[in-house]
N, C-alpha and C positions, 0 to 999 in steps of 0.2 A: 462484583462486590457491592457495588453503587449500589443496585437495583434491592440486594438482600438486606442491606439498613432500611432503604423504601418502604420492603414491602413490612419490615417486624414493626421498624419505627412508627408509622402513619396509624395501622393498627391500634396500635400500645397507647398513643393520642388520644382515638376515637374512644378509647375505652374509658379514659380521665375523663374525657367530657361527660360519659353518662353515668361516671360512680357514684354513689348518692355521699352528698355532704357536698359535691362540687359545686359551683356556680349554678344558677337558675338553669334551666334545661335550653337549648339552642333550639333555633329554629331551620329547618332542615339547608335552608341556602346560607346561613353564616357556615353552619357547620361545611358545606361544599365549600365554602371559598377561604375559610380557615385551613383547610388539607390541600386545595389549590397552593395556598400559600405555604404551607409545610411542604409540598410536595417542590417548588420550586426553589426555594430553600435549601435543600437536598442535593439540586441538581447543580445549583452555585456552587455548591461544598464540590460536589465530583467536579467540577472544572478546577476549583481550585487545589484540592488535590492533584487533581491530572499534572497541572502547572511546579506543583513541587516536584512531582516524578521526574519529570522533564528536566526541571532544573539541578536535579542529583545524577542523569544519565546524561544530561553534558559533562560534567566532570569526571563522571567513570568512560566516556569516549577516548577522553583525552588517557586515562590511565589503561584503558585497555589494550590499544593501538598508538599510543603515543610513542614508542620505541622505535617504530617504523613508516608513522606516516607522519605528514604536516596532517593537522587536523583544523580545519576553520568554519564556522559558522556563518555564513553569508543570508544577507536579505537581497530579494530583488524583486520581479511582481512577473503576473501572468494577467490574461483578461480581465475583465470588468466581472463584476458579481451576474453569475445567472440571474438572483431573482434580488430585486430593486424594491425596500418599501415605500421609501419615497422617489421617485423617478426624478422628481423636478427640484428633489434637495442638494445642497452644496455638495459636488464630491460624488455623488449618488454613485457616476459612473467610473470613477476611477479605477485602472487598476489593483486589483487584489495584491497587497504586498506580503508575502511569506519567505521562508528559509530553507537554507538547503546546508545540509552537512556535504564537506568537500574533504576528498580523502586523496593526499598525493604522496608516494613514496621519497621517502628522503635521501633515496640512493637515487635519485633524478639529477638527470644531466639537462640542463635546459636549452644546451642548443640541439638538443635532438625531439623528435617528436614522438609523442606517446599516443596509446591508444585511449579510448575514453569509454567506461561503463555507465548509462544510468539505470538505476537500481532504487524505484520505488517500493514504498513497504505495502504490506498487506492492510485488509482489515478495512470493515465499512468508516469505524472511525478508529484509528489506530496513531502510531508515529512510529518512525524509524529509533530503534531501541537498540541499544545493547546487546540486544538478542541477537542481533546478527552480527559482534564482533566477530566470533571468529572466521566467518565469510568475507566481512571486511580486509581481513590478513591475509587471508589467504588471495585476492584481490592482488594486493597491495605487493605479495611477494612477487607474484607474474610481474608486476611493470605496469597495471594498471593505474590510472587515474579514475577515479569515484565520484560522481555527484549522485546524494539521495536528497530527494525533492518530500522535505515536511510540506506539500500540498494541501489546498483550500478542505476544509474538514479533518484535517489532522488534530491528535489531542494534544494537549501539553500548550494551547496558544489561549484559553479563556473560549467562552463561549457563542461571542464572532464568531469564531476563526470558524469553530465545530460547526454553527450554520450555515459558513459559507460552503457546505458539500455541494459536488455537483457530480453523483456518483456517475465513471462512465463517460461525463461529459466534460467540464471545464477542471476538472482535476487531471486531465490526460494533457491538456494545454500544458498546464500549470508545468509538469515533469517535463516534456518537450522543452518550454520557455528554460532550464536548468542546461540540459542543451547547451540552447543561442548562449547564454550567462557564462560557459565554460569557453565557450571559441572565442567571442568578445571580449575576455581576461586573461587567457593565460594562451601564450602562442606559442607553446611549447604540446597543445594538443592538437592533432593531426586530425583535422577537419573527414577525413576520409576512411579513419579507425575507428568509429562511433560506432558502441554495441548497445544493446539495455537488457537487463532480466528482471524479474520479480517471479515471487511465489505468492499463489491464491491471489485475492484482489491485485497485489501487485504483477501476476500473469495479467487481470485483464488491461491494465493499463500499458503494458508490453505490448499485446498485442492490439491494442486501441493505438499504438503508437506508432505501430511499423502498417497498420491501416490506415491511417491516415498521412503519412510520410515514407510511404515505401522506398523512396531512394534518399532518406537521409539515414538510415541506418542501413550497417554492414552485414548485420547479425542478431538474433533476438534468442533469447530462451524463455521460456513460459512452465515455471513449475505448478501444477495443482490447481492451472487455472480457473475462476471463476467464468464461463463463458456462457451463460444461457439463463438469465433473471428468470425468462419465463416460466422454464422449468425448475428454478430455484426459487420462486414464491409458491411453488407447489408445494413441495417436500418440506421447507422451513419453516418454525412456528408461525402463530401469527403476530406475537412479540416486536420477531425479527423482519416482519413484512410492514410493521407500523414505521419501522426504519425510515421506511422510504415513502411513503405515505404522508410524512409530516410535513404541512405544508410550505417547511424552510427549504424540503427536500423536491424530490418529484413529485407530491403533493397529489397523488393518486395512486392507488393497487392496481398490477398486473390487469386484472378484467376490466377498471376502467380506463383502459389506453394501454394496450398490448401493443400498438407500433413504437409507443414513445420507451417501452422495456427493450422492444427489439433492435432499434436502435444503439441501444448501450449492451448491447450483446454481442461479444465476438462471433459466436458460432451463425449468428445471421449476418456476419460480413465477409466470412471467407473469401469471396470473389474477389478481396482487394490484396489478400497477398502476393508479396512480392518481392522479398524479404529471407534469407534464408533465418529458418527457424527450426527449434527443438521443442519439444512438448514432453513434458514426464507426468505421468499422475499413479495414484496407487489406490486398486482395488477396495481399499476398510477404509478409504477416509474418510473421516468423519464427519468434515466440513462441508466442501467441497465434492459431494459425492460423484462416482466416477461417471456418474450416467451423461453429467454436463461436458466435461472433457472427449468423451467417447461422440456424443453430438458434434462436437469441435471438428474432430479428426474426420470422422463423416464427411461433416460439408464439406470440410479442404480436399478430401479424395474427390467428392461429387465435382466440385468445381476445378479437377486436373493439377493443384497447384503441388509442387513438388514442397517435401520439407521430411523432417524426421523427427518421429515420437517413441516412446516406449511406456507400455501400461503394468506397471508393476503390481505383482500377486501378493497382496497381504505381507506387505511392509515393514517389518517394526518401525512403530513411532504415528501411523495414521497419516492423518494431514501433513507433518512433518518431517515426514521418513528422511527426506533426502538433507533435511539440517541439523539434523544431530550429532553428536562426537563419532556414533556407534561405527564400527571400519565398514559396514555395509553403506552407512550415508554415505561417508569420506571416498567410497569408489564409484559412489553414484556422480557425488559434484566432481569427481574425476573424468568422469565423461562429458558434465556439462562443461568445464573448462579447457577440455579437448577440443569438444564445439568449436567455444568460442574463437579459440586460439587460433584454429584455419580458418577462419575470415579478420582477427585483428593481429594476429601477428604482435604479442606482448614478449617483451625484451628476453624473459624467462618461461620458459611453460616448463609443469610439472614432469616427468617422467613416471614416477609414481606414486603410490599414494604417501610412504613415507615424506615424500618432496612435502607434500599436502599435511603432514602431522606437524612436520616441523615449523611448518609457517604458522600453526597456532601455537608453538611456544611462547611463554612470556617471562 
């Protein structure tokens, strides 16, 4: 939506400047740095919109799931900024301070111990939304405990927050640190019940997570994962390839520094699983095309590691087949919460899917 005010907006400008009766005629660099300055202008606006969104889907959090969970908004920090513009300025290196939504059920008994989910969101720059209440519930009805981690480049924080991405790389910290933040606070989570899922981007940071921590999680699930930049700055425009190119971000395209892509690609790290894990992806997605995911599972056969996937035929819903209401989703995340459930052992597991309808009641 940003981008389609951009692009009519800037236009619709350029055209006042040369209607006749306007102002004397520009000269071609005012006019460049007059649209510079429209153009970032623009971009203030989207952050601060973002910042409103945010601040009306805290309050639908609480109305959504507030029936059945504690709902709390916590700050805490994760690493020092990837990229420093002042190196030698006050603070330069301080940890990155961010928020995590904390989701604990109210039928909790606190001298017993519970399992723990984290559950990062999707999306190059995105935030944990509403979008996923009713997975939250459904969550929440097992016996699970929730931390999702609003990580460095999340939206809804101003446009710091947005440059501190570090797609891949110290965003994966950032979800990990939400973790430590949970066993440090509440000791009624069972250090040894730790799962994490996400879908799309939040696949790759699942599985960035249980690669580089293979024995601090029990269990992982990975929907629709993004797993292979490389082969994802092929296929995607080049709009979406400037993403990461911008010099806040990785600050170079695939061709120049293909290892620094490969890096932040799961399907070139298979070797480090170790981790029991599930993988779902579906055939017509639209995002996340299935070629990436299909690479994934490759490596992980090539390199012997055991785990279980299922590649779904033309889906309803694309990218989000497995989150929607529709009772085909509801039996799909029936199996991802079967997963989990034999490795975290949560107070309640579903039997069927009605189990699963009813926990989105409100």
């Amino acid at each position: 939506m940003k981008k389609n005010i951009l692009f009519v907006a800037v236009p619709a400008m350029f055209l006042l400047l040369l209607m006749p009766g306007s102002a004397a005629p520009q000269s071609a660099e005012t006019l460049e740095t007059r649209m510079q300055s429209l153009e970032a202008r623009f971009e203030s606006l989207g952050h601060q919109l973002d910042m409103l969104n945010k601040a009306v889907d805290d309050v639908l959090w609480y109305h959504k799931v507030g029936d059945v969970a504690w709902v709390d908004k916590v700050r805490h920090v994760g690493p020092p900024p990837a990229v420093v513009k002042n190196p030698t300025g006050k603070g330069a290196h301080n940890p990155v301070k961010f928020y995590s939504y904390v989701f604990i059920p109210k039928t909790i008994d606190r001298s017993r111990k519970y399992p723990l989910l984290l559950f990062p969101h999707g999306g190059v720059h995105s935030d944990f939304s509403t979008y996923y209440a009713h997975i939250i519930r459904e969550l929440i009805a097992q016996g699970y405990v929730v931390i999702a981690t609003e990580y460095r480049g999340s939206t809804g924080y101003g446009e710091e927050m947005y440059r501190l991405i570090d797609y891949g790389g110290l965003e994966v910290d950032d979800v990990y640190a939400g973790k430590e933040y949970m066993l440090e606070n509440y000791d009624f989570i069972d250090k040894d019940r730790v799962g994490i899922l996400g879908w799309s981007h939040g696949g790759l940071i699942t599985l960035m997570n249980i690669f580089a921590h293979p024995k601090e999680f029990k269990v992982a699930y990975a929907g629709v994962p993004v797993s292979d930049l490389i082969a994802r700055m092929g296929y995607m425009t080049d709009s979406y390839r400037k993403l990461y190119s911008a010099d806040y971000h990785i600050g170079k395209e695939a061709y120049e520094d293909v290892e620094e892509y490969r890096r932040r690609s799961p399907a070139w790290q298979a070797h480090k699983l170790d981790t029991p894990l599930l993988i779902h992806t579906n055939t017509n997605d639209e995002d996340v095309n299935v070629l990436e995911v299909e690479h994934l599972i490759k490596s992980l056969k090539a390199e012997g590691k055991k785990f279980e996937y299922e590649i779904f035929k033309d889906a309803p819903g694309g990218h989000s087949f497995d989150r929607l209401d529709i009772m085909m989703a509801k039996q799909i995340r029936m199996k991802v919460y079967n997963f989990l459930a034999g490795y975290l052992d949560p107070p309640a597991q579903f039997k069927s899917v009605e189990d699963l309808h009813r926990a989105g009641y409100r």
